[in-house]
C-alpha positions as CSV (number, residue, x, y, z in Angstrom):
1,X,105.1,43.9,112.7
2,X,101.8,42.0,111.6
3,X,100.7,38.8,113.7
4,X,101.5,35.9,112.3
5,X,100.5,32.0,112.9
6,X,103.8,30.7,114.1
7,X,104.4,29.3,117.6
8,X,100.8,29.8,118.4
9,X,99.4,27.7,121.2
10,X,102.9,26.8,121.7
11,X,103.7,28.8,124.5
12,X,101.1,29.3,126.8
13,X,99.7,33.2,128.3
14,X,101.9,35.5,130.2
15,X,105.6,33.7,128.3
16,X,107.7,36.7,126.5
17,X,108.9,35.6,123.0
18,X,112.9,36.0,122.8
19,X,114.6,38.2,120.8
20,X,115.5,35.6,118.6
21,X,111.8,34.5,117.9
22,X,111.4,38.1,116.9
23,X,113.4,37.3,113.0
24,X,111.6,34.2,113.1
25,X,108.2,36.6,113.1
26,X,110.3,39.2,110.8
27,X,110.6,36.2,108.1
28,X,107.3,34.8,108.0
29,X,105.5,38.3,107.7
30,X,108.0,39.1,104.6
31,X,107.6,35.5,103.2
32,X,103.6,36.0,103.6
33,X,103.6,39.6,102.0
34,X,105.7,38.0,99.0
35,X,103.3,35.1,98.5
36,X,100.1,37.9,98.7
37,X,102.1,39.9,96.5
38,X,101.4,42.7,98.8
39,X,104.2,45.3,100.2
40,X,105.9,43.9,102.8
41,X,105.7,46.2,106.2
42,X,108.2,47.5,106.8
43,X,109.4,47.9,104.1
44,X,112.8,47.9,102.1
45,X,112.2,51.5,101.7
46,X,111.4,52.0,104.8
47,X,114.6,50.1,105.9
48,X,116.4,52.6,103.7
49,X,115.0,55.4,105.4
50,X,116.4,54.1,108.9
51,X,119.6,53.6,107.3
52,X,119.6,57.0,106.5
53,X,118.5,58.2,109.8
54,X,121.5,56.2,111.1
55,X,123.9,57.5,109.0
56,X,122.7,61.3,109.9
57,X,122.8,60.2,113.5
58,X,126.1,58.9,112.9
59,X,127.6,62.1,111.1
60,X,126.0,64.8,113.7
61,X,127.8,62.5,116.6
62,X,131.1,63.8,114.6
63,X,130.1,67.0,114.8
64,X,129.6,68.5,118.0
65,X,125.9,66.5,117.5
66,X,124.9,69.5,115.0
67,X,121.1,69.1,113.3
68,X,122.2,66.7,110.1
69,X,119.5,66.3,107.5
70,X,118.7,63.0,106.3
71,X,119.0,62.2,102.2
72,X,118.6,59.9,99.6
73,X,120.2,58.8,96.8
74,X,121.9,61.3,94.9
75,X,121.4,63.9,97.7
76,X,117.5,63.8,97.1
77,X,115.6,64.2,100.4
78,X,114.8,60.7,101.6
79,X,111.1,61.2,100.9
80,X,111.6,61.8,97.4
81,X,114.1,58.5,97.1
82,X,111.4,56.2,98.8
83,X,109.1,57.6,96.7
84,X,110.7,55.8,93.6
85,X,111.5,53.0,95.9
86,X,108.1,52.0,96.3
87,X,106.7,53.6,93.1
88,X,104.1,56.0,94.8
């Protein structure tokens, strides 16, 4: 996650930001990437790729916790779906 602007100086050195502020940080990086027309980081492709991590995880739990490959869509290797996600 980038640093943003918001809350600065509002809390002073050593305070913890809660979990909540965390989103709060999540939106205005997003939001900021949009208006800079710039790739947002991470990414939706990159959320993908968690999703399919999490689905693998998910599956090899089923199964005795077996080594479960991670793909994409249409059984493409993830790398290959993100690819056209982000149009590298």
């Amino acid at each position: 996650m980038t640093k943003t602007t918001i809350g600065v100086g509002i809390l002073g050195a050593g305070h913890g930001l809660g979990y909540e502020h965390l989103f709060t940080h999540e939106v205005a990086d997003l939001v900021t990437a949009i208006g800079a027309e710039t790739q947002p980081s991470p990414s939706f492709g990159e959320a993908l790729q968690v999703q399919h991590v999490l689905h693998a995880v998910e599956q090899s739990a089923g199964q005795n916790s077996i080594w479960t490959a991670t793909s994409g869509s249409a059984g493409q290797p993830a790398s290959t779906a993100l690819q056209g996600l982000a149009g590298n």
